[in-house]
N, C-alpha and C positions, 0 to 999 in steps of 0.2 A: 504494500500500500504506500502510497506515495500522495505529494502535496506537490503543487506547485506554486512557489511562493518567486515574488518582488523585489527586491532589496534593493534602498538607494540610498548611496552616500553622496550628500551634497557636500561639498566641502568648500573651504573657502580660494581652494585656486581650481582642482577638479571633482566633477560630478559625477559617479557612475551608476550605473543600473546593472542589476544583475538579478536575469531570469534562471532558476533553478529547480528541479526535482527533487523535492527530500523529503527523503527513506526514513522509515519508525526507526532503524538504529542509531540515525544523525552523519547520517553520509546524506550526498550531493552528486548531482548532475547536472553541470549546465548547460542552458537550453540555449539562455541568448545573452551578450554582453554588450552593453556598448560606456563610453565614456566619451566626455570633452570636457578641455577645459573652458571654465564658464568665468575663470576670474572676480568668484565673486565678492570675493574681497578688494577687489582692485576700486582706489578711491574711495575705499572707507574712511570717514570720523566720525569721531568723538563725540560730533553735537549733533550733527545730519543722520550717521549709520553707515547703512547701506547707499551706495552711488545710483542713480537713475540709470546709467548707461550698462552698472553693471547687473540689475532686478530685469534691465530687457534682456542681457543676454543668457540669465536664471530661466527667463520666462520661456523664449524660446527654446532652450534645454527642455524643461520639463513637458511641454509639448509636444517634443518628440518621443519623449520616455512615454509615455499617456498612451501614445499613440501604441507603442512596441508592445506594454501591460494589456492595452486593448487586444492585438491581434494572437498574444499567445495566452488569453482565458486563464487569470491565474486564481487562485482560490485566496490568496492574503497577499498586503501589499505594505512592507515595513521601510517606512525611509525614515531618514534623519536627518538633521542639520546641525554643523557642529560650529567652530570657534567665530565664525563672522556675524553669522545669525542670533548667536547666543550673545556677541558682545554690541549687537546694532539696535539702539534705540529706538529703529524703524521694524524692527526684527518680526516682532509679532503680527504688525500692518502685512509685513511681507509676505509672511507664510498666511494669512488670510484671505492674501488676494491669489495665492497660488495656488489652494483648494478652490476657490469659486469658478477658474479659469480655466484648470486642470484635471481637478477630480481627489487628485493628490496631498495631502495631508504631511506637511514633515513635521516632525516630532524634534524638538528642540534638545538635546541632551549635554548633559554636561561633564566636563574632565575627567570625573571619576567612571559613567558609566562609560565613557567614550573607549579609555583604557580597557575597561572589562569588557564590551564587545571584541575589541579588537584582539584583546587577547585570546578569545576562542576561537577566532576566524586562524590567525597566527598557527596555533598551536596543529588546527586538525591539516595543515599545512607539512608542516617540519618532518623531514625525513628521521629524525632523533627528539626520542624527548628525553629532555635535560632533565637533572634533577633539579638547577636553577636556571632560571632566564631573567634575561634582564631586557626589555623589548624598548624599544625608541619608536616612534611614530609620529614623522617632522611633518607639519602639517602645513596650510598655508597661513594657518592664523594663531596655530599653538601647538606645543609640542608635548606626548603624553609620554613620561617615564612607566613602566609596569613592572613591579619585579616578582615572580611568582616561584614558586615550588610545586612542581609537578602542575600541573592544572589550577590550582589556588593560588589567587593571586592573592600578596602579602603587603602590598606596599603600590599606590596611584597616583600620583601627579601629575597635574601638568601646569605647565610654563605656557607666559605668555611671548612663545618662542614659534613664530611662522615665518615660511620664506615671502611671503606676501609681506606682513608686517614689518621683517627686517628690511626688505629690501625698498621698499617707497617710506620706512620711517628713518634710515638710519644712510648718513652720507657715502660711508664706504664702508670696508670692507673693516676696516682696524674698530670705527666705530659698532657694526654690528657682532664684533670678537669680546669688545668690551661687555656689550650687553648680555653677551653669550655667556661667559665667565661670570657675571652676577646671575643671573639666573640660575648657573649650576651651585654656584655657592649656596642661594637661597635651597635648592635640590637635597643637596649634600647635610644641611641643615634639619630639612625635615626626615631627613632618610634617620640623622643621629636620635631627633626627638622620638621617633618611632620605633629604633633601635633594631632597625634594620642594618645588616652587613651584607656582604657579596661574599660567598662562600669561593676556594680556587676553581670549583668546578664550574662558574655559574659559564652561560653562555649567555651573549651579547648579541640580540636581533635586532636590527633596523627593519622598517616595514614604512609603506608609502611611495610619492612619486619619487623624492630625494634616491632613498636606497635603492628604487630600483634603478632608477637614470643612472646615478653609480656604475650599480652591474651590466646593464644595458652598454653602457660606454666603456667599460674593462673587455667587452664581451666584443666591442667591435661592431654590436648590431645597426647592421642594416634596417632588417625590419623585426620589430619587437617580439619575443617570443617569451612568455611565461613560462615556459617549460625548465629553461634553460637558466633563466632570472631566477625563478624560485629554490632556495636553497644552493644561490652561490654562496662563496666566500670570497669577501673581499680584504686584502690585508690593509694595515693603516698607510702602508707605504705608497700601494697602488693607487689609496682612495685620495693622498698628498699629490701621485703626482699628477692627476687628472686635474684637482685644485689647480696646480700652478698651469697645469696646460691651458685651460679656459679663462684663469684668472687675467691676463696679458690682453684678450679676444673682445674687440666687441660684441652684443649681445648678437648681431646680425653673423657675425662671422663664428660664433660658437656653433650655429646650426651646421655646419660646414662639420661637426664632428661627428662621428659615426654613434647612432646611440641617444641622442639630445634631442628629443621631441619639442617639435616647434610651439613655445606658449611657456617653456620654461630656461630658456635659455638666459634670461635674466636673473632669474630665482635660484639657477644652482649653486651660484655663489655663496647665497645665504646657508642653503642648505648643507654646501660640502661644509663649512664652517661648523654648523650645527653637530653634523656629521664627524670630524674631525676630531674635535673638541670634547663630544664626549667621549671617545675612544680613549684620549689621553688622559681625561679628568677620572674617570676608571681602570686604567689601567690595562686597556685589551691591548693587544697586538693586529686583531681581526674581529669581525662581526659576517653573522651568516644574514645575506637578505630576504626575507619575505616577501612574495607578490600577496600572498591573504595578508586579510587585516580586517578590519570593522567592515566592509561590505560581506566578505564569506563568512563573520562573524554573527551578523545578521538575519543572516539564512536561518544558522545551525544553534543560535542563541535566543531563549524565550527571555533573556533579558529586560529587551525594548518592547 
C-alpha cells in the first residue's frame, strides 16, 4: 500500500517540489521532481519583508508546482517555508495570497523543526549510519547546525547564517568571514550551555545547494547528477581550492565553471565560507555531502 504525497521546500534562494510514492515501511519513490531558483529572498528588509519583484517570481513558481500536484493526483500535499518567510513582516500576507491563487498552503516552520525534518530526509539518504552526525544545512537565509546520535537528534540550531543574506548584507568576503566566526562563537556557546560535545567518531554532513555545488564542481559536472552528489566526500583542501578558484571570477564568468548552476554563482562565495569555516571551527578534515535534506524529509517525516 502506498500514498502519494507532495512535498515542497520553499526556500529563501530555491524552491522545490517533490512528487513521491511512500511505502507503510517509510521508503520512497519518486515520481516527479522539479526545482528553480525563485530568489526569494532577494531584496529582502527589515521594514518592507519580502520584495515585490521577488513574491512574482514565488508566484509564478508555485503555479507551476499546482499545476504538476494537479496532473499527478496526489493524496497529501506538505510544503513549507522557511528562513525569509519566517523572518518577513509581509510573511503571513504572502502565504495568504499564495493559497487563494494556488490552492497551496505553506506552512511556516521554524529552526528547530527545520533541522529535524531535514534530518530524517539526511539520514534515510547516507550510505552509513554514524553513530554521531553533525549535519550543516547553509541555507539562503539561515543556517541549521543538527547534531544527532543515531537517529535522535541531540542538539538544533540555527544561525542567522544564509548565502542570500551574506551576500547583499555584507560588502565582501572578509566582512561576511567576520560575521561567520560570531555566529559560530555564539554556536559553540550554546552547544557548551547544552553540554553537548563531538564525540572522534562523529561524522560531518553538509546538505543543500552550497554542499552540493561543492561536489557538483569537484565532480566536474557537466550536467547534475544526484546519484553521484549524494554521498561524496569532499576534503577541506579541495572544498579551499574551489574557494580560491571562483573567489578571483566575476559572478558572470564563475558560470564558465563546470558544476555552478546559473542563479548561484554569486552566492557561493558566501557559502564556500560558510562551508569552510565550519570545517575548521570543528575540526574535520572532510564532510560527506547530502543531496536529501528537508524536502525527502518531508515525505518520510509526520513531523510537519
Amino acid at each position: 500500500m502506498s500514498r502519494r504525497i507532495a512535498a515542497i521546500d520553499f526556500g529563501t534562494n530555491t524552491a522545490r517540489l517533490l512528487i513521491a510514492d511512500l511505502t507503510d515501511d517509510g521508503r520512497f519513490e519518486q515520481v516527479a521532481l522539479q526545482r528553480t531558483i525563485v530568489r526569494l529572498g532577494g531584496g529582502f528588509s527589515r521594514e518592507t519583508g519580502l520584495a515585490d519583484d521577488a513574491i512574482q517570481r514565488a508566484r509564478l513558481c508555485l503555479h507551476q508546482f499546482a499545476d504538476t500536484i494537479h496532473r499527478h493526483a496526489v493524496d497529501s500535499v506538505r510544503a513549507v517555508a522557511t528562513s525569509a518567510v519566517r523572518d518577513a513582516v509581509n510573511g503571513p500576507a504572502f502565504v495568504d495570497q499564495m493559497v487563494q491563487e494556488t490552492g497551496i498552503r505553506l506552512g511556516v516552520i521554524d529552526g528547530l523543526t527545520e533541522g529535524r525534518v531535514t534530518l530524517a530526509g539526511v539520514l534515510i539518504g547516507l550510505d552509513q549510519q554514524p553513530e554521531q552526525v553533525l549535519m550543516f544545512d547553509v541555507g539562503g537565509g539561515s543556517t541549521e547546525y543538527t547534531i544527532a546520535r543515531g537517529a535522535c537528534p541531540l542538539f538544533v540550531h540555527s544561525l542567522p547564517l544564509g548565502v542570500v543574506r551574506l551576500t547583499e548584507g555584507k560588502a565582501d568576503p572578509a566582512a561576511m568571514a567576520d560575521k561567520i566566526e560570531r555566529e559560530l562563537d555564539s554556536l559553540q556557546q550554546q552547544m557548551a550551555q547544552a553540554q553537548i560535545a563531538l564525540s572522534p567518531d562523529t561524522l560531518l554532513v553538509g546538505t543543500a545547494g552550497t554542499a552540493t555545488t561543492l561536489a557538483a564542481i569537484s565532480l566536474g559536472m557537466a550536467e547534475y547528477d544526484y546519484r553521484k552528489v549524494n554521498n561524496c566526500m569532499l576534503e577541506l583542501q579541495e572544498i579551499q581550492r574551489i574557494y580560491e578558484l571562483l573567489l578571483p571570477l566575476s559572478p558572470e564568468q564563475r558560470l564558465s565553471v563546470a558544476g555552478l548552476e546559473k542563479g548561484r554563482e554569486d552566492l557561493i562565495i558566501a557559502g564556500s565560507l560558510i562551508t569552510l569555516l565550519t570545517l575548521q571551527r570543528f575540526g574535520f578534515n572532510s564532510m560527506k555531502v547530502s543531496d536529501y535534506g528537508l524536502l525527502e524529509g518531508l515525505v518520510v517525516s509526520d513531523i510537519v
